[in-house]
N, C-alpha and C positions, 0 to 999 in steps of 0.2 A: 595666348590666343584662345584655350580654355579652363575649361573646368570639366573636371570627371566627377560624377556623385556616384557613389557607390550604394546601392541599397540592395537586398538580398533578391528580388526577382528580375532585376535590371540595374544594369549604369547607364546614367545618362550622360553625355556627352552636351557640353553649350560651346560649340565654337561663337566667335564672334568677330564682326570687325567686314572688314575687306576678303575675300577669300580668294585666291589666284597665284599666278605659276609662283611669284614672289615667295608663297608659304604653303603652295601644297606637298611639297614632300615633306615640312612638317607635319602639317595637317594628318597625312598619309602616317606619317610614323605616330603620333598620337593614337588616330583609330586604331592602328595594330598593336598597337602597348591593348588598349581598352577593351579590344577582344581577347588578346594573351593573358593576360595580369589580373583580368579580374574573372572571379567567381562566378558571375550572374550569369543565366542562362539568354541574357537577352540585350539586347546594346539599343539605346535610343538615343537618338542625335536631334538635340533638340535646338532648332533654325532660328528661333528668336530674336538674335542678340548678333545676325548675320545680316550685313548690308548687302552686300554682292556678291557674285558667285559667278567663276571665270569655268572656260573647259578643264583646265589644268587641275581645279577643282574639283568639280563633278565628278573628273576621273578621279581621283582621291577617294571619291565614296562609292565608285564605282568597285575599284578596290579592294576595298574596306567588307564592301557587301558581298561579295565572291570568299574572300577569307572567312568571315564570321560563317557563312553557308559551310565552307570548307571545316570550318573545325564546331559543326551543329549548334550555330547559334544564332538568336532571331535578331534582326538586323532593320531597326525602324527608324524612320523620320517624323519629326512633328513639328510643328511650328513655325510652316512654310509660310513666306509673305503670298500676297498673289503675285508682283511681281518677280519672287522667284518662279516662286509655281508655275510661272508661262514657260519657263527655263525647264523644268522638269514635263510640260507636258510637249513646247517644241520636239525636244530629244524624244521625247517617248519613253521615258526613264519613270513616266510617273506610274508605269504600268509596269517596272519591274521592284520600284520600291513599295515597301509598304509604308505607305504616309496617315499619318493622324492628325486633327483638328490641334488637339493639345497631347501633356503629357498626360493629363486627367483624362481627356480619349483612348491613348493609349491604354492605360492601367485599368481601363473598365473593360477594354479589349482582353484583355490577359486575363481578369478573375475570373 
C-alpha cells in the first residue's frame, strides 16, 4: 500500500491506490510505525500515487497528525490532486494540515 523513504530530516511516506475503510486501519498502523520507528524529525505523506480518499481515511491521517504532534513531530502533506484537495478543503482539514505543492516545496520549506 506504501513505501516509507527514510532520509535524515524527514520520512516520507507514498501511500497509494484506493484509500478507505477496507485499508485504513492499515494505513493508520503504517503512519504509526513511521512516526514511532523512525529517526526523522518530520513525517511527509506524499499524495501522489493516491486515487481516492474515503472518511475512514482522512481519519487515519487525522490520527496519524494528533500522534506525530503528541510525540513533537512535524506532520506534512504534499502532493494533493485537486480532486482530493476539494476533500481536504470541504472538511476544513486543509486548515489544520500542513500541505505542500511537492516534496521539493516541502524541503525548501524546512531549509
Amino acid at each position: 500500500m506504501q513505501n516509507v523513504l527514510a532520509s535524515s530530516p524527514v520520512s516520507v511516506v507514498q501511500p497509494a491506490g484506493h484509500l478507505n475503510a477496507t485499508n485504513a486501519h492499515t494505513l493508520q498502523q503504517q503512519l504509526t510505525a513511521a512516526i514511532t520507528e523512525g529517526q526523522a524529525p518530520a513525517i511527509l505523506v506524499d499524495f501522489s500515487q493516491v486515487e481516492s480518499l474515503d472518511s475512514t481515511a482522512l481519519m487515519a491521517f487525522v490520527f496519524a497528525l494528533t500522534f506525530a504532534q503528541q510525540s513533537n513531530k512535524r506532520f506534512s502533506l504534499c502532493g494533493i490532486s485537486p480532486t482530493l484537495k476539494i476533500i481536504f478543503e470541504l472538511t476544513q482539514l486543509d486548515a489544520v494540515f500542513e500541505i505542500f505543492e511537492s516534496e521539493n516545496a516541502f524541503k525548501t520549506a524546512v531549509a
